[in-house]
GUDOKOL-887345 format. One record per residue (C-alpha): residue number from 1; residue in three letters; x, y, z. Coordinates in Angstrom, 1 decimal, always signed. Example, Ala and Ser with C-alpha at 12.3 -4.5 7.8 and 13.67 -1.06 7.14 Angstrom:
! GUDOKOL-887345
SITE    k    r       X       Y       Z
SITE    1  Ala   +12.3    -4.5    +7.8
SITE    2  Ser   +13.7    -1.1    +7.1
This chain:
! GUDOKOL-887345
SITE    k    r       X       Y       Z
SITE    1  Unk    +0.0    +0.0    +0.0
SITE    2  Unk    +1.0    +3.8    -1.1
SITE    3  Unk    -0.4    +6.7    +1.4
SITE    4  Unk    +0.5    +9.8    +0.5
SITE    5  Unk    +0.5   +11.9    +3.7
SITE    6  Unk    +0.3   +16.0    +3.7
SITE    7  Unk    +0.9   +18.0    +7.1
SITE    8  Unk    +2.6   +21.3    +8.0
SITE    9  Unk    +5.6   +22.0   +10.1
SITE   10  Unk    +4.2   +24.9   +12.4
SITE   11  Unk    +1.8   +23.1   +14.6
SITE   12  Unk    +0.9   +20.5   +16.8
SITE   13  Unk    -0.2   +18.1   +13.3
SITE   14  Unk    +3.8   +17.7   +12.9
SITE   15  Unk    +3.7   +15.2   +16.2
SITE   16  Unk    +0.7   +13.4   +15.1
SITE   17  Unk    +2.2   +13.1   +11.5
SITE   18  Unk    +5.6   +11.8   +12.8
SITE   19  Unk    +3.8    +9.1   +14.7
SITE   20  Unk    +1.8    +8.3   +11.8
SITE   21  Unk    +4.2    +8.0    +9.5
SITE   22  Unk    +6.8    +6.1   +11.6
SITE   23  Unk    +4.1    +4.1   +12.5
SITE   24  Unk    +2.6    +2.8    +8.5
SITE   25  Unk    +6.4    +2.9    +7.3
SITE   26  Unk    +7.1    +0.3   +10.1
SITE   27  Unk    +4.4    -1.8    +9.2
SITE   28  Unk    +5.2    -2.1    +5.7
SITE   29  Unk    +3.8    +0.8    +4.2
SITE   30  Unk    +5.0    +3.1    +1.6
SITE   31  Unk    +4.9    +6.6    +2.3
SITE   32  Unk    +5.2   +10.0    +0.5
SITE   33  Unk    +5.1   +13.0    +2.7
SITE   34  Unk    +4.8   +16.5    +1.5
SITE   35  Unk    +4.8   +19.4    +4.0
SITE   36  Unk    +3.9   +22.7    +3.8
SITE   37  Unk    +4.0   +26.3    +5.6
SITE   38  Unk    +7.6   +26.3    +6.3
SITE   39  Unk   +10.7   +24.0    +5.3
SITE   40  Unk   +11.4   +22.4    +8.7
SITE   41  Unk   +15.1   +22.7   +10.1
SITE   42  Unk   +17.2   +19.3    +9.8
SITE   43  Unk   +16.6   +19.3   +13.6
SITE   44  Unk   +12.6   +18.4   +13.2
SITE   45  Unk   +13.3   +15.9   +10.4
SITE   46  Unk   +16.3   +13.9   +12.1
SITE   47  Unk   +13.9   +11.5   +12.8
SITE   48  Unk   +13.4   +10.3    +9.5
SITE   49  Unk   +16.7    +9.3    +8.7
SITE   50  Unk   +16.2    +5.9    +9.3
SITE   51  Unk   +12.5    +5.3    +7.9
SITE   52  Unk   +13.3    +3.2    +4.6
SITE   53  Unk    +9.9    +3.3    +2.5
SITE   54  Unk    +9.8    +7.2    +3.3
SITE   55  Unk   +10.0   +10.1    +0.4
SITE   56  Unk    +9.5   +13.5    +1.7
SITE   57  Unk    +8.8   +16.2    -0.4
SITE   58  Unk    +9.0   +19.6    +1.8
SITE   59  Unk    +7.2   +22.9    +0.6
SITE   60  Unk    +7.0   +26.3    +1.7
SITE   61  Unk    +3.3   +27.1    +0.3
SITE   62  Unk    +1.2   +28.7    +2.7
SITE   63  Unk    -1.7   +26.9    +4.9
SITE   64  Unk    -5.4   +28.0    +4.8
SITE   65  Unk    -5.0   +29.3    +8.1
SITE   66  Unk    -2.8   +31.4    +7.2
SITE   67  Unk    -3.3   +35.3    +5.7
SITE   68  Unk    -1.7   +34.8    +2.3
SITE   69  Unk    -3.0   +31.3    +1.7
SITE   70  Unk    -5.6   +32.6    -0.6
SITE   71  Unk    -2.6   +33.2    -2.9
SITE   72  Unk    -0.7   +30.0    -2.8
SITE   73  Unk    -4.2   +27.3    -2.9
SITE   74  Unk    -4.2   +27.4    -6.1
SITE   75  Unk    -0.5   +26.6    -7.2
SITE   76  Unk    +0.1   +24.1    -3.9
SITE   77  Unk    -3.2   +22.4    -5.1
SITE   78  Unk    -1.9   +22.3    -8.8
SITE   79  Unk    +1.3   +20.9    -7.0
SITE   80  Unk    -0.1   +18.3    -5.2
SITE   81  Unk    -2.9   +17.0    -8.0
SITE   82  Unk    +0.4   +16.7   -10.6
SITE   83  Unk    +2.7   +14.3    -7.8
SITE   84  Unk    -0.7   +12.3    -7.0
SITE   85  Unk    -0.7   +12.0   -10.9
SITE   86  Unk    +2.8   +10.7   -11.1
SITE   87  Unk    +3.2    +8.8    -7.9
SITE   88  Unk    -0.7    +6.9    -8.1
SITE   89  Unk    -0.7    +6.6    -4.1
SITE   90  Unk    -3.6    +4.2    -2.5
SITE   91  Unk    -4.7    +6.7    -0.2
SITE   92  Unk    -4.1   +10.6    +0.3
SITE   93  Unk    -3.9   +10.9    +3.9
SITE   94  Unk    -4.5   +14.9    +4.5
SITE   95  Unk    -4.1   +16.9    +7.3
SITE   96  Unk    -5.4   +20.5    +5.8
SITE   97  Unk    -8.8   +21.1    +5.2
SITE   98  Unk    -8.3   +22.7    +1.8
SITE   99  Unk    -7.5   +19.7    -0.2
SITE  100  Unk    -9.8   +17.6    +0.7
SITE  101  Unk   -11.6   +18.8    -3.3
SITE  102  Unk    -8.5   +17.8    -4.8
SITE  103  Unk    -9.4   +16.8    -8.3
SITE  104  Unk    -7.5   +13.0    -8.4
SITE  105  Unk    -9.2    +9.9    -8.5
SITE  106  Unk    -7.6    +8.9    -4.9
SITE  107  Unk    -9.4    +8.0    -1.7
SITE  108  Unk    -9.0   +11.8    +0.2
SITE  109  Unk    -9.4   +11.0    +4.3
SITE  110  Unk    -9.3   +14.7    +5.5
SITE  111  Unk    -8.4   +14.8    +9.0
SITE  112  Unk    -9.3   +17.7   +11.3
SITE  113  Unk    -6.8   +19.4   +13.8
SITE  114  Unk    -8.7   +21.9   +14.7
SITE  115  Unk   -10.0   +24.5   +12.8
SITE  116  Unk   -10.4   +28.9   +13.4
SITE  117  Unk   -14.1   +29.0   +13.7
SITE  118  Unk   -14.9   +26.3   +16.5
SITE  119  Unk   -11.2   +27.8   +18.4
SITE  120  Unk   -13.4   +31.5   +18.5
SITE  121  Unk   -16.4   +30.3   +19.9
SITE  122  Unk   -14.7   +27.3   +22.1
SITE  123  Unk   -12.6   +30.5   +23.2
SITE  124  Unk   -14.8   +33.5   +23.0
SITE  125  Unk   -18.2   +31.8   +23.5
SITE  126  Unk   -19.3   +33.2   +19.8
SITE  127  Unk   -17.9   +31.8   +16.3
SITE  128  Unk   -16.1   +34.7   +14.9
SITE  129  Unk   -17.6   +37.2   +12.2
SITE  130  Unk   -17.5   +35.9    +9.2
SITE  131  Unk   -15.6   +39.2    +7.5
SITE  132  Unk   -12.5   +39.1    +5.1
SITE  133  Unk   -10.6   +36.8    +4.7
SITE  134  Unk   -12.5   +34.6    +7.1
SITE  135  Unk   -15.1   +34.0    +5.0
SITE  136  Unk   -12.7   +32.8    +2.3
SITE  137  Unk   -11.4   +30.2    +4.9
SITE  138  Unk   -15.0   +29.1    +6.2
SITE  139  Unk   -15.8   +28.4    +2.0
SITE  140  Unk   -12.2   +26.3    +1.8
SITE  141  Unk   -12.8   +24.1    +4.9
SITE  142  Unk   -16.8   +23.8    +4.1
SITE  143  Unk   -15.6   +22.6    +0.2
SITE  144  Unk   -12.5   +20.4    +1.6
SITE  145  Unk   -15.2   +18.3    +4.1
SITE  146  Unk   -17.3   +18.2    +1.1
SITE  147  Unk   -15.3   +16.6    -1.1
SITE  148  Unk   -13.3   +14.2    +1.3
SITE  149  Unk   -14.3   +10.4    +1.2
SITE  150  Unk   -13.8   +10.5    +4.5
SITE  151  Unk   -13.7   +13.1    +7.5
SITE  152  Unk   -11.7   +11.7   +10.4
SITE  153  Unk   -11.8   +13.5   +13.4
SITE  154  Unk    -9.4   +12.9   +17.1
SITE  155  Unk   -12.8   +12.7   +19.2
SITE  156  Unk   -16.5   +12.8   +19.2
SITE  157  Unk   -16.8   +16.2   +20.5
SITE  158  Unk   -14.3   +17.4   +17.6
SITE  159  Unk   -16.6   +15.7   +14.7
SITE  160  Unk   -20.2   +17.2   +16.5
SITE  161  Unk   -18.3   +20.8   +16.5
SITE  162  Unk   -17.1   +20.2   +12.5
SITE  163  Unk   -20.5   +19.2   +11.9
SITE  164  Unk   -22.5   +21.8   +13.4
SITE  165  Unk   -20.6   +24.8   +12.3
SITE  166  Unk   -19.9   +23.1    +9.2
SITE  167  Unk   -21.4   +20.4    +7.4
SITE  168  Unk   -22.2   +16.9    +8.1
SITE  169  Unk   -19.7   +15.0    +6.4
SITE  170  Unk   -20.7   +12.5    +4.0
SITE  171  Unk   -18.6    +9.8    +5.9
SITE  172  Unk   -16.9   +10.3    +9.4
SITE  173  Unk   -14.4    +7.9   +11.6
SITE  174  Unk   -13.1    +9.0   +15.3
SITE  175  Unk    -9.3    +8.0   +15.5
SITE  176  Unk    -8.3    +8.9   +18.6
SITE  177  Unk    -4.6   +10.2   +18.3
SITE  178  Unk    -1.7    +8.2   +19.6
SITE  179  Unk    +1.9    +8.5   +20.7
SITE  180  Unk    +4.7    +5.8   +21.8
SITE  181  Unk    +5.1    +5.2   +24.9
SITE  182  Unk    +8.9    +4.1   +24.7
SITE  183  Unk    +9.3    +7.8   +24.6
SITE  184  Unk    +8.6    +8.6   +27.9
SITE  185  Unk    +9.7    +7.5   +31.5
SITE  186  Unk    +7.1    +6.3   +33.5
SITE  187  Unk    +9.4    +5.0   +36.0
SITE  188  Unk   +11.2    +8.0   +37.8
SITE  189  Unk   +10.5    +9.0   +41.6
SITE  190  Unk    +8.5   +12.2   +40.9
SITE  191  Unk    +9.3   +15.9   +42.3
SITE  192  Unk    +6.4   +17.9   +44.2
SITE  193  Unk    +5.9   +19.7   +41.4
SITE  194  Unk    +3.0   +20.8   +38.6
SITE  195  Unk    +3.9   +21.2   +35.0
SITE  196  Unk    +1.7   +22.6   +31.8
SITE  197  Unk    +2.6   +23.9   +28.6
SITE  198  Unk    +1.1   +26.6   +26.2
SITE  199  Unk    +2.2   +30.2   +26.1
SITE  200  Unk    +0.9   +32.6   +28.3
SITE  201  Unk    -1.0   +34.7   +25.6
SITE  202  Unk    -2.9   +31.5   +24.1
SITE  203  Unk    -6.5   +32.2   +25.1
SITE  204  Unk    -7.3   +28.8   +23.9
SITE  205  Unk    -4.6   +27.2   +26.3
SITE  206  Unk    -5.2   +29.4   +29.0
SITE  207  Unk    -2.4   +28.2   +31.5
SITE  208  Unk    -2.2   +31.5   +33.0
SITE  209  Unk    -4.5   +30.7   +34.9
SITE  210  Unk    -2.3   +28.6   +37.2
SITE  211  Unk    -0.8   +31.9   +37.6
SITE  212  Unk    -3.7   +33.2   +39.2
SITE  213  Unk    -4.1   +32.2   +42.8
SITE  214  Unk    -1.1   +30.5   +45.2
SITE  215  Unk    +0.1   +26.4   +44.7
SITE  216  Unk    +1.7   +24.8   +47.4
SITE  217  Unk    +4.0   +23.0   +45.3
SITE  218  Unk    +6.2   +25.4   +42.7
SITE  219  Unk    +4.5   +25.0   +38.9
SITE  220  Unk    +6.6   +25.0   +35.7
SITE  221  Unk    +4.7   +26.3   +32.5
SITE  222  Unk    +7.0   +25.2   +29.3
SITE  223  Unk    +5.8   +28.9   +27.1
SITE  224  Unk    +5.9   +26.6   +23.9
SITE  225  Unk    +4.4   +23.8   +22.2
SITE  226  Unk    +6.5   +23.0   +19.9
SITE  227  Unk   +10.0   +21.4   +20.4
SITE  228  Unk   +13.3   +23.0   +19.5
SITE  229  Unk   +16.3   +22.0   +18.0
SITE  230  Unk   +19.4   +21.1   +20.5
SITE  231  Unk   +21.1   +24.6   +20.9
SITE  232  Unk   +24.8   +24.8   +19.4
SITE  233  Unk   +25.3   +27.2   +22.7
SITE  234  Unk   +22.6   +27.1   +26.0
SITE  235  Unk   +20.4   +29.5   +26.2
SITE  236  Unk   +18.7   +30.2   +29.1
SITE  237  Unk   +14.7   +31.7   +28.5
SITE  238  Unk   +13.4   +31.1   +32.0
SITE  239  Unk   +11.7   +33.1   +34.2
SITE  240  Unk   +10.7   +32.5   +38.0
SITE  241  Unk    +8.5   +34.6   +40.1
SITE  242  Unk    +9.1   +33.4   +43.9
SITE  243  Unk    +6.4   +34.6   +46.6
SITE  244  Unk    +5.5   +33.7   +50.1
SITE  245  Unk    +3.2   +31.1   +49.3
SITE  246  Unk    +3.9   +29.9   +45.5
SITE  247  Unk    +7.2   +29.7   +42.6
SITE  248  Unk    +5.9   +30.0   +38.8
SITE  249  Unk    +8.7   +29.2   +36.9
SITE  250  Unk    +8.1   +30.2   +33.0
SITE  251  Unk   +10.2   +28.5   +30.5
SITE  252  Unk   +11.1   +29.4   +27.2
SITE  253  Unk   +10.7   +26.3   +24.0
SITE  254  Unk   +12.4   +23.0   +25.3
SITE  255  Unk   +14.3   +20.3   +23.6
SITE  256  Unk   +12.0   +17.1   +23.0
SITE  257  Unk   +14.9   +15.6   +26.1
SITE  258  Unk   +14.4   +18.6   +28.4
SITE  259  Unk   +10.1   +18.5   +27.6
SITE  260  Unk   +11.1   +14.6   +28.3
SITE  261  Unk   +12.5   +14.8   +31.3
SITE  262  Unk   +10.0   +17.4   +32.9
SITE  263  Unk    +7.1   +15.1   +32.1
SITE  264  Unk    +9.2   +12.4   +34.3
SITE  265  Unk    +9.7   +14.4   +37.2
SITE  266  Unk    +6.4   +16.3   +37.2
SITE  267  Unk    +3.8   +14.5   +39.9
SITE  268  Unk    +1.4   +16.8   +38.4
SITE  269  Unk    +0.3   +17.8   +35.2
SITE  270  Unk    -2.0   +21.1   +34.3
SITE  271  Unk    -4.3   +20.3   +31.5
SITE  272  Unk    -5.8   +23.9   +31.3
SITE  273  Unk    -6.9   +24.2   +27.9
SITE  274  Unk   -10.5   +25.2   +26.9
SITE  275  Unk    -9.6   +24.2   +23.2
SITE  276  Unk    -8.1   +21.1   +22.5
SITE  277  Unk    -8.5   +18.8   +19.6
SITE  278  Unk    -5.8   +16.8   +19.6
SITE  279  Unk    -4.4   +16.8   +23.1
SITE  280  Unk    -0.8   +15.4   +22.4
SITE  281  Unk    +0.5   +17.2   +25.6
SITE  282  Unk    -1.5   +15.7   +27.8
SITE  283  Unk    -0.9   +11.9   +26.3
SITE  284  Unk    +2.7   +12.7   +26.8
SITE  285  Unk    +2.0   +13.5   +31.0
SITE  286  Unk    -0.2   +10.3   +30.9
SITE  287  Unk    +2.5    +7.7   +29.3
SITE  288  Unk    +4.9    +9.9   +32.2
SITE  289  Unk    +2.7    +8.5   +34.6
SITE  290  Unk    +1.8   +12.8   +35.6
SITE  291  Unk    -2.0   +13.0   +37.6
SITE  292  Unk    -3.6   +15.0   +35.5
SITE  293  Unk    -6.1   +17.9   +36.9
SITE  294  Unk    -8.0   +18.9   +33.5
SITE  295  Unk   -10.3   +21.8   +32.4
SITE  296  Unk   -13.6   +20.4   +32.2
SITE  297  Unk   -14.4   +20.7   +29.2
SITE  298  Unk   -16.3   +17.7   +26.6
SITE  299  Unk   -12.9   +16.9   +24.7
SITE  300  Unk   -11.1   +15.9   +28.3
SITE  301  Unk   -14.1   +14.2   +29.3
SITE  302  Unk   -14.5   +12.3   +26.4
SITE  303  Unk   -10.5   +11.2   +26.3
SITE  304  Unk    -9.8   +10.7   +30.0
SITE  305  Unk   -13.2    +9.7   +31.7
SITE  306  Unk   -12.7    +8.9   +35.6
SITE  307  Unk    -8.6    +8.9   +34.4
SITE  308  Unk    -8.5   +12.2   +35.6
SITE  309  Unk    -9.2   +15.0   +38.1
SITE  310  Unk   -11.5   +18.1   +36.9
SITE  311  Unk   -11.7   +21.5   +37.8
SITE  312  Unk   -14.4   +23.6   +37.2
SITE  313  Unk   -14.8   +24.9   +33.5
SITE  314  Unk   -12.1   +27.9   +33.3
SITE  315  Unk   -11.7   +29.1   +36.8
SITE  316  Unk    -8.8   +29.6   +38.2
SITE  317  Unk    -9.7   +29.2   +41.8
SITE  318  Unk   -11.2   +25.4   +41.4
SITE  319  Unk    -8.0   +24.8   +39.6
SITE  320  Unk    -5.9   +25.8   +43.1
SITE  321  Unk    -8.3   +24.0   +45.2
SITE  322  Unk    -7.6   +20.8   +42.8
SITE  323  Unk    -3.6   +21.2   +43.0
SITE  324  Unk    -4.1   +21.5   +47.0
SITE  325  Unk    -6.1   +18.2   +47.3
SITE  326  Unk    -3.8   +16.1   +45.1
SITE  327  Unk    -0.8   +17.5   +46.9
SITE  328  Unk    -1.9   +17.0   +50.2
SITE  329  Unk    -3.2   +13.4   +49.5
SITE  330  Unk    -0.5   +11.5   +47.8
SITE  331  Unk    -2.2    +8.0   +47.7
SITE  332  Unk    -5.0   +10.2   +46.0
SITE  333  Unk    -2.5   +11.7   +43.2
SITE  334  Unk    -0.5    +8.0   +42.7
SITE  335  Unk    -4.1    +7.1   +42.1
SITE  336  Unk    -4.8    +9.4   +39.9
SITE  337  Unk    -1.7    +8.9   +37.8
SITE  338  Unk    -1.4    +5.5   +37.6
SITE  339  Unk    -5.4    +5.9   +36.2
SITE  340  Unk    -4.1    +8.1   +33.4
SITE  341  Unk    -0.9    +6.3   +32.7
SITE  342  Unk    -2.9    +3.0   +32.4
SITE  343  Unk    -6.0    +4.3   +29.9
SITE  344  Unk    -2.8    +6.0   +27.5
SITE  345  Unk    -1.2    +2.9   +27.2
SITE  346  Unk    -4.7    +0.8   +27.0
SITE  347  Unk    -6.3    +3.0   +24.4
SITE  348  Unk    -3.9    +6.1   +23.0
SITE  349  Unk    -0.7    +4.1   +21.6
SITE  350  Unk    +0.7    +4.9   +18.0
SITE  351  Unk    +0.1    +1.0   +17.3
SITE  352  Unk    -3.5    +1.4   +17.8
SITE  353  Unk    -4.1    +4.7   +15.6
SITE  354  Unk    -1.8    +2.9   +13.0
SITE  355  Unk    -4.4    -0.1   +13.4
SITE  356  Unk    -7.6    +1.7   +13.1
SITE  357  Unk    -5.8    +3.8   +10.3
SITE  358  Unk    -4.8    +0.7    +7.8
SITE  359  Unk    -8.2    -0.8    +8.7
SITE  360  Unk   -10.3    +2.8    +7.0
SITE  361  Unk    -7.4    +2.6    +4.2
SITE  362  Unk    -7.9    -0.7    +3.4
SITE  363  Unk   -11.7    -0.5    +3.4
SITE  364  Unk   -11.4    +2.8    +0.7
SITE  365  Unk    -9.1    +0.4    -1.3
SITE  366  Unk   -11.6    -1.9    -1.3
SITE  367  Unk   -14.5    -0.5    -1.8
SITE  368  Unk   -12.7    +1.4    -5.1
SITE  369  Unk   -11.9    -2.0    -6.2
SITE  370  Unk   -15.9    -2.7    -5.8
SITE  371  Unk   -16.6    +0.5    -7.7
SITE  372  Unk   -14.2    -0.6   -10.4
């Protein structure tokens, strides 16, 4: 089987695709991968060095998302129809909205990381105006779902949103994201500690609000999402504010072995967000066996169940009170962490998203054949 696999280098959809990838070349599978918004640094592809059955075509053509996309859609679409022409994949495997109309006569399973109008109203409690250039976007993503064969979604909740302030598609799956859990170290004493990451000024995160009241234990909010490079020269970004009763320290972007080893020694992580699709940072605290204390929100409650603790929906002062009770009862937080640690590695591996994942490929495969 051929899957040709598009994703971009500037979000959280680069994790998911490196776990996707690894995991179909591993099993057999031949891959193409093209990326787009930004060629990534040798750092971020490193890890496919050793992934035989992997061609990777990297592109610089902006993303619908972005402000100058309107420009580039049609020459990154021309792009990608000519190399589905030459290559004849099984399966296009997409992770942008806007070529899910792609005129080939390939299977096109779009998937949906999260898109600008569910973010404004999962942020601002109203969908943003549909003025500009946002109005463009909305007809992209509404023609994309349109024309996929299949919509795949990382929850429930995610698929109910597209479909509301979208369209229903024609054909939907929920493939929960997955990461490998030979990555992280479960296995460390931890440190009384709380860890999150976001930045600061990400509404849609929101882990300032652990900056909001006093913590008992001292809390460690990683400012980025994204990994970095190893640094030819350290470079420290961090900044601490110490009071009486509570130490914030704010960190600038981590390597994935610093993010690593946080997660390890972290008794406590801060799932905070009030927008989260895919939810990779929170799978990471899980496989490092971190009690997680989550926003309660339908995407947490749909991915963690009784596996984790919830505050009150966005307020700061339930999130304290949370911290407190898990610090102060450690059977209570072991309990809570082993819970999470176990539903990752029962139900959120990379080996089971590759499953479900060959089983809708091979069913578009075959039902082509039928057509045929």
């Amino acid at each position: 089987m051929h899957v040709l696999v598009t994703t971009d280098s500037l979000s959280g959809s680069w994790t998911y695709t490196r776990e996707l990838v690894t995991g179909l070349v591993t099993r057999g599978v031949r891959v193409t991968l093209v990326s787009f918004g930004e060629i990534p640094l040798p750092d971020q592809t490193s890890w496919m060095d050793h992934l035989h059955g992997l061609d990777y075509r990297p592109t610089a053509f902006h993303l619908e998302w972005m402000q100058e996309a309107e420009k580039d859609l049609a020459e990154s679409s021309a792009f990608l129809a000519a190399l589905v022409s030459e290559l004849q994949p099984d399966v296009l495997h997409l992770n942008q909205f806007c070529y899910g109309d792609l005129p080939v006569d390939v299977p096109r399973v779009v998937m949906i990381h999260g898109d600008l109008i569910t973010r404004g109203h999962a942020v601002h409690n109203r969908a943003p105006r549909p003025e500009g250039s946002l109005t463009w976007y909305r007809n992209t993503v509404l023609r994309g779902l349109a024309g996929a064969d299949v919509v795949l979604a990382p929850s429930a909740w995610m698929l109910d949103r597209i479909s509301a302030f979208y369209i229903r598609p024609r054909r939907a799956e929920v493939i929960y994201p997955g990461r490998n859990p030979i990555f992280f170290n479960p296995y460390l004493n931890k440190d009384d500690c709380v860890l999150a990451v976001g930045r600061l000024v990400d509404a849609g995160k929101q882990v300032f609000l652990l900056t909001q009241h006093p913590h008992p234990v001292p809390v460690c909010i990683v400012g980025a999402e994204h990994t970095v490079p190893v640094p030819r020269i350290p470079i420290r970004a961090d900044v601490k504010v110490d009071t009486d009763q509570t130490t914030v320290a704010i960190r600038g972007p981590q390597t994935e072995a610093q993010l690593r080893a946080l997660y390890s020694r972290a008794s406590i992580y801060a799932a905070t967000a009030r927008y989260e699709p895919l939810g990779i940072a929170a799978l990471e605290a899980a496989f490092s066996r971190c009690a997680l204390v989550a926003n309660d929100i339908p995407s947490f409650r749909e991915t963690w169940g009784d596996a984790a603790l919830y505050f009150r929906t966005n307020d700061a002062s339930s999130l304290a009170d949370k911290i407190r009770q898990l610090n102060a009862d450690r059977s209570m937080r072991r309990a809570y962490a082993e819970m999470a640690y176990t539903r990752a590695r029962e139900r959120f591996t990379t080996k089971r998203m590759i499953d479900d994942c060959l089983q809708l490929y091979r069913s578009l495969r075959y039902a082509r054949v039928e057509a045929a």
